[in-house]
N, C-alpha and C positions, 0 to 999 in steps of 0.2 A: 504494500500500500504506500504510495510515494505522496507525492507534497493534494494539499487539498485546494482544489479550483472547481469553480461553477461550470459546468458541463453546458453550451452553449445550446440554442436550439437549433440553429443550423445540422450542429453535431451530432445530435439526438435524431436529424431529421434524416441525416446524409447515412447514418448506421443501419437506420429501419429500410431504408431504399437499398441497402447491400443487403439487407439481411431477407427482403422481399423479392429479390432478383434471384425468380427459379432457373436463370439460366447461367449464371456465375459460378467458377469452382467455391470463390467465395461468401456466396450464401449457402453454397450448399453446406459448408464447413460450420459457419455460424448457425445454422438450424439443427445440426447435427450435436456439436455442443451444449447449447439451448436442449437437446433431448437429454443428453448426457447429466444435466445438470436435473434437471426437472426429475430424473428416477432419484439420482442422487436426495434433493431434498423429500419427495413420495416415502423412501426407505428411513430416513432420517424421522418423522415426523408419525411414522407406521405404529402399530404394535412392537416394542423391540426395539423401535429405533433409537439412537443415539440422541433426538433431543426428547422423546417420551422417557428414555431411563435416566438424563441428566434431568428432566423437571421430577421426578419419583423420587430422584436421592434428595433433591434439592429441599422436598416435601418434609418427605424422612426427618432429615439433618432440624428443620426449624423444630418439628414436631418434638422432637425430642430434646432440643435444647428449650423448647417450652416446660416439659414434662420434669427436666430435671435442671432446671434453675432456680436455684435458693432465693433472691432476690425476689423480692415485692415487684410487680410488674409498674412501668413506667407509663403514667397515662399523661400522654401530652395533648388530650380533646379535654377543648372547653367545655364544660359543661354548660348545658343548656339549662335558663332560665325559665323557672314554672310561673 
């Protein structure tokens, strides 16, 4: 990930015209990646997938440092007046 700049619309517009160009090696390459990627996050997101078992432990871990923290819990909500 290199330095951060605003992505022009030209830029945006000239990508989608490569990427819609069924007759170029290179759309065909960028639709094929775009496939690549799209299974990649479908398995990711699945049953098993790596961000369903990274939000599970994620779950786990709070639940249980609820379960077994000595400390009085910290209520920073205003109460609301009656």
């Amino acid at each position: 990930m290199g330095a951060k700049r605003v992505v022009t619309r030209v830029e945006i517009a000239g990508l989608v015209g490569r990427f819609m160009n069924s007759q170029s090696v290179e759309g065909e390459e960028l639709r094929r990646r775009a496939k690549e990627i799209q299974q990649v996050c479908r398995r990711a997101v699945a049953e098993g997938g790596s961000s369903v078992n990274n939000l599970n432990d994620f779950i786990q871990r709070m639940l249980y440092r609820a379960r077994t923290s000595t400390a009085e819990p910290k209520n920073h909500l205003v109460k609301a007046r009656k």
